[in-house]
C-alpha positions as CSV (number, residue, x, y, z in Angstrom):
1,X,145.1,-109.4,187.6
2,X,143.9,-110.0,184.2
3,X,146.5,-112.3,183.5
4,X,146.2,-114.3,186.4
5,X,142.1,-114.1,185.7
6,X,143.1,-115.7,182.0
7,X,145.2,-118.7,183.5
8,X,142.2,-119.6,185.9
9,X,140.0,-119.8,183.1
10,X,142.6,-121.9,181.2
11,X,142.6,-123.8,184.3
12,X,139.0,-124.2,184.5
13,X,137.6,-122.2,187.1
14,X,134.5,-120.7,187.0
15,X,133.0,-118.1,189.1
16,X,136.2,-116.5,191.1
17,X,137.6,-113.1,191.1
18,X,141.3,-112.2,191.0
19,X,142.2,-109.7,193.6
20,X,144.8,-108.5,195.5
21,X,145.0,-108.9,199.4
22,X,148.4,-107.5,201.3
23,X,149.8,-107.1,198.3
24,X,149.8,-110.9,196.8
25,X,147.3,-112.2,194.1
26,X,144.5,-113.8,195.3
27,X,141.2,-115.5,193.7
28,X,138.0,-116.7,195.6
29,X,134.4,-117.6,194.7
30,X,132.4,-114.5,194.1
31,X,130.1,-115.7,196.9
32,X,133.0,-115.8,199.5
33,X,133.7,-112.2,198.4
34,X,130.3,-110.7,198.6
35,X,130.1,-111.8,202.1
36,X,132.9,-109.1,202.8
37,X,132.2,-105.3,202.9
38,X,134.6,-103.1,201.4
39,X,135.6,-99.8,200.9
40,X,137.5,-98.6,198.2
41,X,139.5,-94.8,198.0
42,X,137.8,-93.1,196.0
43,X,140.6,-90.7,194.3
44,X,142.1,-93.8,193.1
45,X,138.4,-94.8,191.3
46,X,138.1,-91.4,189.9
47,X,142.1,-91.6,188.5
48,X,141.0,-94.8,187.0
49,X,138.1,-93.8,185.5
50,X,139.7,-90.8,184.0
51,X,141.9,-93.1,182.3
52,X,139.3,-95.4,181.0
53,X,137.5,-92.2,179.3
């Protein structure tokens, strides 16, 4: 994701976020993706926190 975050910056855009949906690599406005309410698993937060520390 960071990658593809780095090429759209390259590219110009401003104010997206990478992300992945069904598996592909996806960017939208941050506005189109604060409309949507998500839920995240936590365990998977917590094991990538715990990598972070």
């Amino acid at each position: 994701m960071g990658e593809k975050a780095v090429d759209l910056l390259v590219e110009g855009e401003k104010g997206v976020m990478v992300g992945l949906i069904n598996g592909k690599l996806i960017h939208s406005s941050f506005e189109e993706a604060a409309k949507e309410k998500y839920t995240i698993d936590l365990s998977i937060y917590h094991l990538a926190r715990s990598f972070s520390i």
